[in-house]
C-alpha positions in Angstrom: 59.3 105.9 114.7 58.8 102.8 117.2 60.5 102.5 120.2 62.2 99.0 118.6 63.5 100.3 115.3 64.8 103.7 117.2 66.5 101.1 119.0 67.7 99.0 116.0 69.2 102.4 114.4 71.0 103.6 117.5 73.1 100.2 117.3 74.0 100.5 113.9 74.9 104.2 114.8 77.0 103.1 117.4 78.8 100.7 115.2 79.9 102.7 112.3 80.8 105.8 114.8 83.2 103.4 116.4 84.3 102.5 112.8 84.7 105.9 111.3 86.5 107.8 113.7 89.3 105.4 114.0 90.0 106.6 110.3 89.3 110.5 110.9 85.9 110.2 109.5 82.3 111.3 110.8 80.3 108.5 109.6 78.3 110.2 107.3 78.1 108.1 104.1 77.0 105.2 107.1 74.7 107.1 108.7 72.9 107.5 105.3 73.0 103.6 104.2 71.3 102.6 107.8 69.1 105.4 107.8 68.0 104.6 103.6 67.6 100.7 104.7 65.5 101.7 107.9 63.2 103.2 105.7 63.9 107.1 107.3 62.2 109.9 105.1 64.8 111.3 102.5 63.8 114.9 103.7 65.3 113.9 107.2 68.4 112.2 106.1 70.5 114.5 105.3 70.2 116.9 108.6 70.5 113.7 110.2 73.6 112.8 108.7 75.0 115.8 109.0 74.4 116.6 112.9 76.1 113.0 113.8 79.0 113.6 111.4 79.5 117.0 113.4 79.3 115.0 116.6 81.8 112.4 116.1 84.2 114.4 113.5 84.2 117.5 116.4 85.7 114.9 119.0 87.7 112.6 116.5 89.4 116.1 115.9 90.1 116.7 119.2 91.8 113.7 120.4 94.0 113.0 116.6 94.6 116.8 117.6 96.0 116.3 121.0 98.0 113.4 119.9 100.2 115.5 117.7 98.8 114.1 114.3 97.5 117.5 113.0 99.2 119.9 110.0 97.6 123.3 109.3 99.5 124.0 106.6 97.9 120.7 104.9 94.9 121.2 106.1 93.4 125.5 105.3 94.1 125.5 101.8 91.3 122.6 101.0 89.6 123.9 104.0 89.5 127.8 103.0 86.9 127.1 99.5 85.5 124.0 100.5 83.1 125.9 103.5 81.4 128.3 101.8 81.0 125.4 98.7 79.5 123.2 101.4 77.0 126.3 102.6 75.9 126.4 99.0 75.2 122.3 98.5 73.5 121.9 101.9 70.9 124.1 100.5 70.8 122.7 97.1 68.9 119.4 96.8 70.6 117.3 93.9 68.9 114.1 91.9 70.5 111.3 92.9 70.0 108.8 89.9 73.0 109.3 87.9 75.5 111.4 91.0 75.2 108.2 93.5 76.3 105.1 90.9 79.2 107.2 90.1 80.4 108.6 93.0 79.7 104.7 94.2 82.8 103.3 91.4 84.9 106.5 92.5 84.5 105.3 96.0 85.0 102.0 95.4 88.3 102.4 93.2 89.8 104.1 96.1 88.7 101.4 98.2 90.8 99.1 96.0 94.0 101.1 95.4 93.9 101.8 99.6 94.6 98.1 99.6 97.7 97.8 98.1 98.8 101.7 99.3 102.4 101.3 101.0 103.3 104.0 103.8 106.8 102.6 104.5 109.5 105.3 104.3 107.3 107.8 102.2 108.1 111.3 102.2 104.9 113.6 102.1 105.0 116.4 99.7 102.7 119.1 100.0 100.4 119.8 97.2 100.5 123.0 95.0 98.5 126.0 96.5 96.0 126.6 93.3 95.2 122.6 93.4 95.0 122.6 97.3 92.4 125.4 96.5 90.7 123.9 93.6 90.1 120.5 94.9 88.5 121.7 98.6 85.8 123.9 96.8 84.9 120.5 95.3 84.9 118.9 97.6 82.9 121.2 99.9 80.3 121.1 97.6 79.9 117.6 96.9 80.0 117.6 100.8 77.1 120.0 101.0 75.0 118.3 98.2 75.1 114.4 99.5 75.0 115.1 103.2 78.7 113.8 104.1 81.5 115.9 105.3 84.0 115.3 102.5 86.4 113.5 104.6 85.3 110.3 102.4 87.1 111.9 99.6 89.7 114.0 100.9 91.3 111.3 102.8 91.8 108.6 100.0 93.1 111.8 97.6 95.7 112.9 100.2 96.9 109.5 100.4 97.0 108.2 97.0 98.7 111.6 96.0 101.1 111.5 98.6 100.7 115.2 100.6 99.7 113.5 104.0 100.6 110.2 105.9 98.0 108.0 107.3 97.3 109.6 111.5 98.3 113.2 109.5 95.2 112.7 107.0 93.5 111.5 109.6 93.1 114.2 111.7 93.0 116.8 108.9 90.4 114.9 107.3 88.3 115.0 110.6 88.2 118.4 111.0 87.4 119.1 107.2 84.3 117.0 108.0 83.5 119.2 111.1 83.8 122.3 109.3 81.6 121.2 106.1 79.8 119.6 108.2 78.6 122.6 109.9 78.6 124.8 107.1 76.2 122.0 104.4 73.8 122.1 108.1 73.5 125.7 107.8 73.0 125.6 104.3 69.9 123.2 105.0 68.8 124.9 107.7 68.8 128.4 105.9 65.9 126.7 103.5 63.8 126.7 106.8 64.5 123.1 107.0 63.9 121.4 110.7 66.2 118.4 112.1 64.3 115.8 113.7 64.2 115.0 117.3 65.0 111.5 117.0 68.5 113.1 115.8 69.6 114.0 118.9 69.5 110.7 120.8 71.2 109.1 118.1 73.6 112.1 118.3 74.2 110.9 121.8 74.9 107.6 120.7 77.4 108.5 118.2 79.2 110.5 120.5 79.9 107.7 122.5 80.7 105.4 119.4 83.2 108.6 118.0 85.2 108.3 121.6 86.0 104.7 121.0 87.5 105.1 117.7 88.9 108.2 118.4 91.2 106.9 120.8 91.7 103.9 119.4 93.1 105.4 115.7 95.0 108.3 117.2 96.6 106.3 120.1 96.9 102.4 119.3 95.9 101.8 116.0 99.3 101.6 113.8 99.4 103.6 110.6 98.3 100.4 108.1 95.9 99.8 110.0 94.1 103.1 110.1 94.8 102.6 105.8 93.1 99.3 105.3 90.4 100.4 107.5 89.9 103.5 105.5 89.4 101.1 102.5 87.5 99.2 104.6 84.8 102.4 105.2 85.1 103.6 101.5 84.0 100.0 100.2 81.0 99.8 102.6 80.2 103.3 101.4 80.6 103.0 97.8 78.6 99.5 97.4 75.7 101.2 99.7 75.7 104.1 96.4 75.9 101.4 93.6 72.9 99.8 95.5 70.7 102.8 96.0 
């Protein structure tokens, strides 16, 4: 890769680090756009991804953490079967033709009913074990398979449904990335699978970018706003699948 494009990358990085985190997210699903449009090989990608979702969910976790947004109650049932779901997809290598369109209008339709989501004087109800259960060994697995940390889905879910508020999903949702994250890496990396170097400059970069919006969504950013921008990050996401 030249010097220029490395470059180039980096500052997209950067950008959608800065834009993730605020929402409790790694960047994954970004990452992967820039990284398809730059013309990175598909064999590298997914590492990639996940590495700089691990770096900026790890500290997004930590400072929605220390701001008092976190539940662990809501957060070990989908955390409990979604890990060792996400070990298993990070070694499997899934076609892409008919998962990403589809997964694209599921994106976007949560994009769209984030919109007109109102948070005023809701009461969060916490969702039945079995389901809780259920739905995190899904999502680990589509976590493991695409290369994202499952944030992208879990966070929309919890709030459409009701069992989380906006900084609450937030910070679970961030460390449900980090911990699929980790697990869909060793997955890969069990398949004697290499990461690249380049990874770990932009790694650097992201980490950077994940500080920004870190303190930005769990100090300043109001609850609305962390909502709109979620449906901001799951359009950008979905339209980048529907155009793969």
């Amino acid at each position: 890769m030249s010097i220029s494009l490395l470059i180039f990358l980096a500052a997209c990085v950067l950008i959608i680090a800065v834009l993730y985190s605020s929402v409790g997210h790694g960047g994954a699903s970004g990452y992967i756009a820039v990284m398809v449009l730059f013309g990175i090989a598909p064999s590298v990608i997914k590492p990639t991804a996940l590495l700089l979702n691990i770096v900026v969910s790890a500290i997004t976790a930590i400072y929605f953490f220390r701001a008092g947004h976190f539940s662990w109650r809501l957060f070990w049932p989908f955390a409990i079967t979604s890990i060792p779901c996400s070990f298993i997809g990070g070694a499997t290598n899934l076609p892409p033709h008919i998962y990403n369109p589809l997964l694209g209008i599921i994106l976007l339709f949560s994009a769209y009913r984030l919109f007109s989501h109102q948070e005023e004087n809701i009461t969060a109800k916490f969702p039945l074990l079995p389901m809780a259960l259920s739905v995190g060994a899904i999502l680990g697995l589509l976590s493991g398979l695409t290369g994202v940390g499952g944030g992208i889905f879990l966070s929309p879910l919890l709030l459409l449904m009701r069992w989380g508020k906006a900084k609450a999903v937030a910070a679970i949702a961030a460390l449900f990335i980090l911990a699929n994250s980790v697990a869909g890496l060793m997955g890969h990396m069990s398949g004697l699978q290499v990461i690249p170097h380049f990874a770990l400059l932009l790694a650097a970069v992201a980490l950077g970018g994940g500080v920004i919006g870190a303190i930005a969504g769990s100090r300043h950013m109001p609850a609305a706003g962390i909502v709109r921008a979620l449906a901001i990050v799951l359009g950008i996401a979905g339209a980048k699948l529907m155009l793969i």
